[in-house]
Each structure stands twice: as structure tokens, then as C-alpha cells.
C-alpha positions, 0 to 999 in steps of 0.5 A: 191514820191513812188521813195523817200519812197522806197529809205527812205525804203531802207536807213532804211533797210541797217542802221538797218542791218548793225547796227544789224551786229555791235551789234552781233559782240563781241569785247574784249580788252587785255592790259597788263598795265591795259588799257583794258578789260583784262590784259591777252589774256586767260581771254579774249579768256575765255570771249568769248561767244560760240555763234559765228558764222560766221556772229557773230565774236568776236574779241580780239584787243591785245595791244603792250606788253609781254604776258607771259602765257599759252594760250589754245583756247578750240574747241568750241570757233570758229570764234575769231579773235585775233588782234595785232597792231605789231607783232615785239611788241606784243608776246605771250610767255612761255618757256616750254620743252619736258625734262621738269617733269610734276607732274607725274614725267616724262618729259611732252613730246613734245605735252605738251609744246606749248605756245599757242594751238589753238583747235578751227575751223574757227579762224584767227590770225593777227600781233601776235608773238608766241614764245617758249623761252626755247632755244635750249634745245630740243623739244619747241614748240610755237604754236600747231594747231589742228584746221580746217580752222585757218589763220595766217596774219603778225605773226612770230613764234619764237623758236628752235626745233618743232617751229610750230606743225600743226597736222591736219585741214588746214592752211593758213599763209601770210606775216609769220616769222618763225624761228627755226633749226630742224623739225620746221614746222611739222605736219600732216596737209594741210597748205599753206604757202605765201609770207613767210620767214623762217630763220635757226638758226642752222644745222637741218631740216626746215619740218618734214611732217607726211601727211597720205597716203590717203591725196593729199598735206601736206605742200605747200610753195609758194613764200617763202624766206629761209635765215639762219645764218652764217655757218648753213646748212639745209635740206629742209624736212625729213619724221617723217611719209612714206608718207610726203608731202612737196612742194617748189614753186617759193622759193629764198633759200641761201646757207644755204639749202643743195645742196642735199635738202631732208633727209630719215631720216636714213629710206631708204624705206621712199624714195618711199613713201615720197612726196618732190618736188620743183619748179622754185626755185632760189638763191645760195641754189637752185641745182637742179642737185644736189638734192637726186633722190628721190625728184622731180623737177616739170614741169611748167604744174604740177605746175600750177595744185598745187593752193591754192584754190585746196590744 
């Protein structure tokens, strides 16, 4: 008799928790044809009470759909979860650009045209596209990340020059598309990169690290696909600051990589203090004897040491 109180007890216990887990967690629906919430992902991300926690989320289910709008997530919003069904069906656009005048009369510059701009810590994004529409017109980015601790599952990230500025914090992108043709991942954060693919549009430079000196890593591509389209060539990085990092491990990269990899970007003093390096990297774009002096081949022991719990 004991035994079956204490189990009832117990039973008790773990539903009341459990249904006071579910009660905490705030869940929001965005459609843009009137069947949710909220027909916009800003109304719902503005929604969002700043009371999350870890142990209370909120989470933003995004129905199919083009999402044309500016969307800003403020540094207090942390633990949110924006949630798609399909990346390839549901995308979050706007096309500005840096020649583009503001209301001062001068072009708004490279900072000021992302179409989505998440400031917030702690956040997590799933089977979403960002996109900047603009076209090869200059500087457009999709996404600016000034936050820390923010991961990227099953999203692609469309655009020309300056796709993705990832500016400080750390990152984690799984299972990503990310599409451009000059400098389009860049950035002075830590950002991880697994299992994802890059395509080249156009002739350019695929990272453009500004990682400060006194931080170990900056970019880290692991198991990567690098592909382009016809007749495009591209570096692997150039240095927008002296200390870039960037690194390539076990990536398959076509020809449309430069056989030479890496570019000073015409600063010859930045060949000492830039940090490029690339292993066990295959495919017809992978020349390893042919690669600038200035970047390394690593060892299977130095390798090893770069894991994605220590970067």
C-alpha cells in the first residue's frame, strides 16, 4: 500500500510539473493569411513577454508564406524560438541597400539594410529563409546577428554582397544554404558552421573575418559543400580586419574556389597576422600545392584540437 501511494505521489508529481512546464512556455502563431495570431512575424516577436527564461520559452511557429518586412528582435527578448515548417516556403524578406538614402539625405550604409536584425542572446531559429532582395547593387545584407549564444537549424540565407554579418557573440548554423558572391559571411564573431552548403553566385570572396586579435577562432567551417555557378571564381576569405580567422575543415569545394584560396586584400602586412587554415579538404577546388604561403594546411593533430564544444 505504501509502494502504490508513493508511486500515485510521484505520478502526481511528474504531471503537475510537467503541465506547469507547458502553461510557462508562451506559443505564438504567425500566418500571413489571417489563420494565426498574427499576420507578421514583428507583431508576434513584439508579443513576446521579457519574462522568458530558459525553462520559460516562447516560441513563434511561422506558417508557409512571404513575409515582406523589416524585422528587428530587441536584446531583451531572449529565449524565443522562431519556428518554420519549410525553409524553401516560408521567407522573410526586404530588399534594402547601403546606396540606398535615408532621411538625412545620405545612403544608409552597409549596417542599416538588414532584413532581419537579431540583438537578442539565447535565440534559436528553425526552417526559415532570410533574404535580402536588393540584387547585386551593392552591400544587402539578409540577417545582422549581434547576439550571443543564437543557432541557426535548416535555414538558408539568400543575398549578394554582405548575405550575413555575424558581428560579435557566438553562433551555431546546422543544415544551412547561404548564398552570395562577395564577403558574404563576415563578421567579427565565433561562428560555427556544420554540414552546410555555400554557393557563389558571382566572382568574389565567400568570408571577410574581422575576428580581434585577442580571440582564439572566428569562422569555423566543418564538413562544408562549397558550389558556384557557372564560370564564377571565388577566394575562400580576405581580411576586412589584420587578425581574421577563418577555417575550413573536411570541406568538398568545386572549382569555383581559386586554386590560390586566400586574398590579402591588397594589404600585404595582413599576410602575418591573418589566420586562414584549411583541412583534409576535397574536390576539384581543393589544391593544396597551389594555395598562397601565408595560409595553413593543418596537421590531423592540430585538427583534432579545433571541436565545436571548444571554439
Amino acid at each position: 500500500m505504501k509502494r502504490q501511494l508513493i508511486f500515485i505521489l510521484f505520478a502526481i508529481g511528474f504531471f503537475l510539473g510537467h503541465a506547469t512546464r507547458a502553461v510557462s512556455q508562451t506559443t505564438l502563431t504567425v500566418a500571413a493569411d489571417g489563420t494565426g495570431q498574427f499576420k507578421t512575424v514583428q507583431e508576434a516577436i513584439n508579443a513576446v513577454p521579457q519574462t522568458t527564461r530558459f525553462d520559460n520559452p516562447a516560441i513563434i511557429h511561422i506558417k508557409p508564406g512571404v513575409y515582406k518586412e523589416l524585422i528587428y528582435i530587441q536584446h531583451e527578448k531572449r529565449f524565443v524560438h522562431l519556428v518554420g515548417e519549410d525553409a524553401s516556403k516560408t521567407i522573410l524578406t526586404y530588399n534594402l541597400n547601403a546606396n540606398m538614402i535615408g532621411p538625412d539625405g545620405k545612403p544608409i550604409g552597409t549596417f542599416r539594410t538588414p532584413s532581419a536584425f537579431i540583438d537578442a542572446d539565447d535565440f534559436t531559429v528553425e526552417n526559415l529563409t532570410f533574404e535580402n532582395s536588393a540584387g547585386p547593387v551593392g552591400q544587402a545584407l539578409a540577417i545582422r546577428v549581434e547576439g550571443d549564444r543564437v543557432v541557426f537549424r535548416n535555414c538558408r540565407f539568400l543575398g549578394w554582397q554582405d548575405t550575413i554579418l555575424i558581428n560579435r557573440g557566438r553562433q551555431y548554423f546546422e543544415n544551412c544554404y547561404i548564398a552570395g558572391h562577395v564577403d558574404f559571411i563576415f563578421g567579427a564573431a565565433t561562428a560555427w558552421f556544420e554540414n552546410c552548403h555555400i554557393h557563389v553566385l558571382r566572382d568574389g570572396y565567400i568570408t571577410a573575418a574581422s575576428t580581434p586579435p585577442q580571440q582564439q577562432f572566428g569562422f569555423v567551417f566543418s564538413h562544408t559543400k562549397i558550389t558556384g555557378e557557372p564560370n564564377a571564381r571565388t577566394f575562400l576569405g580576405r581580411p576586412w580586419r589584420p587578425y581574421a580567422s577563418t577555417t575550413f575543415l573536411n570541406t568538398e569545394m568545386a572549382d569555383v574556389v581559386r586554386p590560390e584560396g586566400w586574398n590579402n586584400w591588397n594589404q600585404p602586412d595582413r599576410e602575418r597576422t591573418s589566420r586562414y587554415a584549411e583541412f583534409a579538404s576535397t574536390g576539384a577546388g581543393a589544391k593544396p600545392n597551389e594555395r598562397v604561403k601565408w595560409g595553413r594546411q593543418l596537421t590531423e593533430a592540430e585538427a583534432k584540437l579545433i571541436t565545436m564544444d571548444r571554439v
